[in-house]
C-alpha positions in Angstrom: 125.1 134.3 225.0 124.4 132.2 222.2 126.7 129.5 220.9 128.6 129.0 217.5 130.1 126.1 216.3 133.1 127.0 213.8 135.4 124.7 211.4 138.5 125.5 210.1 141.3 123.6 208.1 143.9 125.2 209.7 144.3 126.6 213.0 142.9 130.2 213.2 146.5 132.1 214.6 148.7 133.4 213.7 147.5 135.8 211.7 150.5 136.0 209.4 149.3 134.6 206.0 145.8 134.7 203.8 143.6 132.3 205.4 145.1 132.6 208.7 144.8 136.7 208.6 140.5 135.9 207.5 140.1 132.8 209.6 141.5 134.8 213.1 139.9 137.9 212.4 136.4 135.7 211.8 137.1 134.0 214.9 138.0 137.5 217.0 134.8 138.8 215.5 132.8 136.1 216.6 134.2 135.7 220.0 132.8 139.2 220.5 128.7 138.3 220.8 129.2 134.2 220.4 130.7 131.9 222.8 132.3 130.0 220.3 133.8 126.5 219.8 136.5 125.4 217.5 137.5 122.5 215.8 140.6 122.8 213.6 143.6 121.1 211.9 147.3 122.2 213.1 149.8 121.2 210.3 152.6 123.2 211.3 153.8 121.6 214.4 155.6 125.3 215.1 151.7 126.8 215.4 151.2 124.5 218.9 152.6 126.9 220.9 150.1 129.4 218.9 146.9 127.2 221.1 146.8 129.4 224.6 146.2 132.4 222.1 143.8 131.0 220.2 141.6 129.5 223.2 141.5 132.6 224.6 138.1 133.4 222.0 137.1 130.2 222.9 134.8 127.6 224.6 135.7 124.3 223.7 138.2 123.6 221.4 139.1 120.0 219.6 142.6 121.0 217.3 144.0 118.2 215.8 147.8 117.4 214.0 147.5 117.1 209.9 150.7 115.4 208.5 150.9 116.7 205.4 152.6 114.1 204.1 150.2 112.0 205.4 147.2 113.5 204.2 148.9 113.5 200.6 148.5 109.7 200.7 144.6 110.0 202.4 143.8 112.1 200.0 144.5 109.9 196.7 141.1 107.4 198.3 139.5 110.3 196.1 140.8 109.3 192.7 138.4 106.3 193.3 135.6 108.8 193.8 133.7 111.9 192.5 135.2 113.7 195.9 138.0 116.6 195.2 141.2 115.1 197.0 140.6 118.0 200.1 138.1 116.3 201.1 140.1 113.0 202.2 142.9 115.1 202.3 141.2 116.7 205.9 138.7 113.6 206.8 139.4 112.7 210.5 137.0 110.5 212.6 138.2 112.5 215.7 137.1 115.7 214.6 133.9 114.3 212.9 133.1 113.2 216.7 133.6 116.4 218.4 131.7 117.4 216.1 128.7 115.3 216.8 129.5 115.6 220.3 129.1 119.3 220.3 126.3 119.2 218.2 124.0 117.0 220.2 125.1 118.6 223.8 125.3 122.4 223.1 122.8 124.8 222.5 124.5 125.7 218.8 122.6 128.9 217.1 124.8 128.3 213.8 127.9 126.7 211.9 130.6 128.8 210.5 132.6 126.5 208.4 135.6 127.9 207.0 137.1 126.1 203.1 135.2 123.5 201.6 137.1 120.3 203.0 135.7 121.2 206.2 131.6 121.2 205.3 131.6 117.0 205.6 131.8 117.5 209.6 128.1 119.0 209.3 127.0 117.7 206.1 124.3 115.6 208.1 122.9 118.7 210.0 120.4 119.7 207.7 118.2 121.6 210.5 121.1 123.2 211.7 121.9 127.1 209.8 125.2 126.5 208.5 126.9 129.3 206.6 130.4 128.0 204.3 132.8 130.5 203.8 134.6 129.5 200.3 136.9 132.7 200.1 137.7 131.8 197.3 136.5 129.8 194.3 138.8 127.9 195.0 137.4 125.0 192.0 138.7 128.1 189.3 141.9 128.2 191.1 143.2 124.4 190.3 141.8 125.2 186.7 143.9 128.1 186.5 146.9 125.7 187.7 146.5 122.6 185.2 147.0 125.6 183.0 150.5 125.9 183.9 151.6 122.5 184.9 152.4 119.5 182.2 150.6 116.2 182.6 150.4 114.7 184.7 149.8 117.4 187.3 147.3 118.7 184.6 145.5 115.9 184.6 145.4 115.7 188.0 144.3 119.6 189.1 142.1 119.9 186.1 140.3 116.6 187.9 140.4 118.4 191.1 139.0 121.7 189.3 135.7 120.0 188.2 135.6 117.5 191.0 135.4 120.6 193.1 133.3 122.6 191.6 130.5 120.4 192.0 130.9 119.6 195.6 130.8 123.4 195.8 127.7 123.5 194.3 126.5 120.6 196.4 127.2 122.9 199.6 126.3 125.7 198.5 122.8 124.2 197.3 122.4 122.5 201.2 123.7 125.6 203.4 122.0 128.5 204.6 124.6 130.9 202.8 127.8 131.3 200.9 129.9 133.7 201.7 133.1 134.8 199.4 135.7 137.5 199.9 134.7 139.8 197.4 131.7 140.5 195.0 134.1 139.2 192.0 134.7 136.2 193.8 130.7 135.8 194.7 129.0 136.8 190.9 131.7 134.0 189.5 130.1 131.8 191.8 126.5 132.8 191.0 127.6 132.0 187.7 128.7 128.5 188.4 126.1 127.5 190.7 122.6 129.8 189.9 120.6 127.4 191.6 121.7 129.3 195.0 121.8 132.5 193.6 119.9 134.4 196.3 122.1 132.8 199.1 125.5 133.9 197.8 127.2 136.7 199.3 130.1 138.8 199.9 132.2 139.4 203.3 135.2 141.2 202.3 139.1 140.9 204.0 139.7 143.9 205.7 143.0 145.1 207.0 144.5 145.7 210.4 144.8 149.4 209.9 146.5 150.0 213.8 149.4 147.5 213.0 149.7 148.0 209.1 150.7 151.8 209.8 153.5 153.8 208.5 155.8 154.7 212.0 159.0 156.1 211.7 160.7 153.9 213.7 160.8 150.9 212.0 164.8 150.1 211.5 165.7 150.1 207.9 166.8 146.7 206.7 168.3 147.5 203.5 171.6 148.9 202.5 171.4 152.9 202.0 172.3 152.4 198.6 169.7 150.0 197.8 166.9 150.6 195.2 164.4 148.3 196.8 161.8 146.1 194.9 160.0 144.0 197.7 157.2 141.2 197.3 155.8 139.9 200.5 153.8 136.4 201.2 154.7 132.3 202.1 156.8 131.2 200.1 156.0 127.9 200.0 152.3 129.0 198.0 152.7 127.9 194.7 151.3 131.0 193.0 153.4 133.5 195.2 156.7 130.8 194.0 155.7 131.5 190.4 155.2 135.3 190.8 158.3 136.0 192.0 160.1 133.1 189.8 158.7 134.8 186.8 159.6 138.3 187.7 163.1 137.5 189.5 163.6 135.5 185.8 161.9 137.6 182.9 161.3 141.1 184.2 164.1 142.1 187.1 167.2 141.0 185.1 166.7 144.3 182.9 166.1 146.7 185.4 169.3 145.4 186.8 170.7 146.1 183.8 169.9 149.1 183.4 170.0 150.7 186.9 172.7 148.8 189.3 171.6 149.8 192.0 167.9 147.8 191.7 167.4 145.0 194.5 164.3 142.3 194.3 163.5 141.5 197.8 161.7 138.4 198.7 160.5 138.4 202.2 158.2 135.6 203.5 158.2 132.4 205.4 159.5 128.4 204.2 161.0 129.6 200.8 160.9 126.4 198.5 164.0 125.6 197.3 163.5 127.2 193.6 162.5 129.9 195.3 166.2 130.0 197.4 167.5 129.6 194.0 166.7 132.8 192.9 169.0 134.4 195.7 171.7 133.3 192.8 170.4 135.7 190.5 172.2 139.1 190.7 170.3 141.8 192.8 168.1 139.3 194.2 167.7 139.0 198.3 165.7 136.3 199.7 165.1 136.4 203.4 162.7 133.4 204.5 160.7 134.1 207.7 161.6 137.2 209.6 160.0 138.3 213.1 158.4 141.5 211.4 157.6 142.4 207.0 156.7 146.0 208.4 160.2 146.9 208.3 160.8 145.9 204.8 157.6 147.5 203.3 158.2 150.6 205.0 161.7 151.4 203.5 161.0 149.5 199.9 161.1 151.8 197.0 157.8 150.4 196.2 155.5 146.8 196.3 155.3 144.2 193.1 152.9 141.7 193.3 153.1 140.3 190.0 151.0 137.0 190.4 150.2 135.6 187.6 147.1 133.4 189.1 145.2 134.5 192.1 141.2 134.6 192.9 139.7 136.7 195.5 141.7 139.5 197.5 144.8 139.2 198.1 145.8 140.8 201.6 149.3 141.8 200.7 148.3 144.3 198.5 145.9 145.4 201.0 148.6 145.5 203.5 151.2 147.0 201.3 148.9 150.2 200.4 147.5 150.4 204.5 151.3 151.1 204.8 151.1 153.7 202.4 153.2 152.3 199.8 153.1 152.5 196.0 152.4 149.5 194.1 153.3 148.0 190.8 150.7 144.9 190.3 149.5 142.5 188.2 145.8 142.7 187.1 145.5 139.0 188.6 146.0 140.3 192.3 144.4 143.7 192.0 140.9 142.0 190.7 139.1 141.3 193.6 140.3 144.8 195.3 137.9 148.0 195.0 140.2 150.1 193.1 139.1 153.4 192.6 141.3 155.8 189.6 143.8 157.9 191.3 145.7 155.5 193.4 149.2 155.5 193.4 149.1 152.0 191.9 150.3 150.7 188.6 149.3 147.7 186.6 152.0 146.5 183.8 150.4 145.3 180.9 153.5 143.3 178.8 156.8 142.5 180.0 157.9 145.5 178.3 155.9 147.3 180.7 157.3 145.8 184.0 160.5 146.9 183.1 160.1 150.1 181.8 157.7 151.4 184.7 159.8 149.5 187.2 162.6 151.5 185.9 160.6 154.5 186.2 159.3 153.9 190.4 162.7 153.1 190.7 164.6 155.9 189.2 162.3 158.6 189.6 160.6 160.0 192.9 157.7 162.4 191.4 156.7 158.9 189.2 154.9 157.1 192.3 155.1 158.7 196.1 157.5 156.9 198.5 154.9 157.5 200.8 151.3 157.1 199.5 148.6 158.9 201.5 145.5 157.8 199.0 146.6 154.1 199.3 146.7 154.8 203.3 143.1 156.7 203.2 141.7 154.3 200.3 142.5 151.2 203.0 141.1 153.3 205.8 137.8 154.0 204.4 137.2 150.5 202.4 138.8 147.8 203.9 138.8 148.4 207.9 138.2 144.7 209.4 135.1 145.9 211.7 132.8 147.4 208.3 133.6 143.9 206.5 132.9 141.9 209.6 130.0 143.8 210.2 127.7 141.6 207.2 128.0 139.2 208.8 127.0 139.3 212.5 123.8 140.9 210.3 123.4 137.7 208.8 124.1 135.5 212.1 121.5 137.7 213.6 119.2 136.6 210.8 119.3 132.7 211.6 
């Protein structure tokens, strides 16, 4: 069986938010044909118990504690540099020699690194394939936030943006191939970096179609008389704390209005504390972590995901419309999806918009299905995790 060496900035399990949900099923995937060997950063001191799970789809594994806080204070040596703050931000001499140690000892056929920050481990193994998995472009991301934040936080992520962009570039132009979440995500790249046009690719997110599946037995956590408006995701992501901000602020105060019986249900993991602000706003529920978000996207009314920046694909919508639901959705997190006309999802244009078609799901059953069987088929036949997965064992089996 050959071996794989793969890097990840945060440990692979559980599967419960974006990276983790990509990183674990990589990993799964991997563990499959590979006997593979891990090195990754645990910065949620909850996810240790999480490590007999993840060893099970391993050989060797080196995971390591990240102190955020920490790290925050590593990771201004950058200013002083042309390095993006991750960088620092994830630079440990403990993993660097595991690393090494692995390299020189193991047969290794190939490198999965998963995020940028991680690529410095191997940057010295030129004769070694090496494939980065970006996800995203994640250098477009900070630009999108200096956007939306005043100086000096504008200063400092519009830095970030271009000081990232170019390490990017620097990867990409050094591994054997880049791999993004979706062809959107890859032809931006391509555009950014055509030097290593013919090595930039697509491996698309897929969805757990088995556990993302609309039983009848899921308890209903809402009140009978509850007209449900859910949004699902960490809350402690800054562009799922300004979705919901904006739309708890400027768009759900007037379907309250005008239909009492509207709730705005935010359901996801370490809520920041603006975003358990928002529970003071009439009709709006916020629940932190709960031990299953089926529950609460089976009996919604329907799914908003009104993110205002977002790059790639984002899983919740995938997840929301595996479960059959309807979806109202900005354009932001619908981009990187397939979307084929017909679905039974919506994508609000103005403020005006949100309201009155929010208004419309709400009040209205023949407007958008409870129960959506295209989203459920669309999800089945695009975005089940073993057809995306299946690019790349191709491409391993190419090295």
């Amino acid at each position: 069986m050959k071996e794989i060496l793969f890097l990840a900035h945060r440990i692979p399990y559980p599967p419960n938010k974006g990276d983790k949900i990509r990183s674990f099923h990589l990993l799964k995937y991997l563990s499959e044909s590979y006997r593979v060997h891990l090195g990754a950063f645990v910065d949620d001191p909850d996810d240790w118990r999480y490590v007999s799970e993840v060893e099970k789809f391993c050989g060797e594994t080196r995971l390591l504690p990240l102190q955020p806080g920490r790290s925050k204070l590593k990771s201004l040596k950058g200013l002083a540099t042309r390095l993006p703050l991750t960088v620092p931000y994830y630079a440990d001499t403990r993993m660097g020699t595991w690393v090494d140690g692995i390299l020189n000892e193991r047969p290794i056929h190939a490198a999965l690194v998963f995020s940028s920050a991680m690529a410095q481990y191997v940057a010295d193994y030129d004769s070694l394939p090496r494939i980065i998995d970006f996800v995203d472009v994640d250098s477009d991301k900070w630009r999108q936030y200096a956007a939306r934040k005043n100086w000096p936080m504008s200063w400092i992520y519009r830095r970030e943006a271009d000081c990232l962009v170019r390490y990017e570039r620097k990867i990409a132009n050094a591994f054997s191939r880049s791999a993004f979440v979706s062809e959107n995500e890859a032809a931006l790249f391509r555009s950014l970096a055509p030097e290593a046009n013919d090595r930039i690719l697509s491996i698309e997110n897929g969805v757990d179609t088995a556990y993302f599946a609309d039983r009848a037995d899921y308890v209903n956590p809402y009140s009978p008389d509850e007209l449900v408006m859910v949004f699902t995701g960490a809350m402690d992501y800054w562009a799922n704390v300004d979705a919901v901000t904006w739309f708890a602020n400027e768009i759900f105060p007037e379907i309250r209005r005008q239909l009492g019986s509207a709730r705005f249900y935010i359901v996801g993991a370490r809520p920041t504390e603006s975003v358990r602000t928002l529970a003071q706003t009439e009709g709006v529920k916020v629940t932190g972590a709960v031990e299953d978000v089926r529950p609460f996207l089976k009996h919604a009314r329907c799914v908003v995901t009104p993110l205002r920046i977002a790059r790639g694909v984002q899983n919740k919508v995938l997840e929301a419309m595996a479960m059959g639901k309807s979806i109202l959705s900005s354009e932001a997190a619908v981009e990187g999806i397939d979307v084929v006309d017909r679905l039974d999802l919506i994508v609000p244009k103005t403020p005006g918009d949100w309201v009155e078609l929010g208004l419309n799901v709400l009040g209205a059953d023949d407007f958008l299905p409870r129960e959506s069987e295209k989203n459920r088929r669309f999800i089945m036949q695009r975005y089940g995790w073993e057809m995306s997965l299946h690019r790349l064992g191709t491409l391993l089996d190419s090295l």
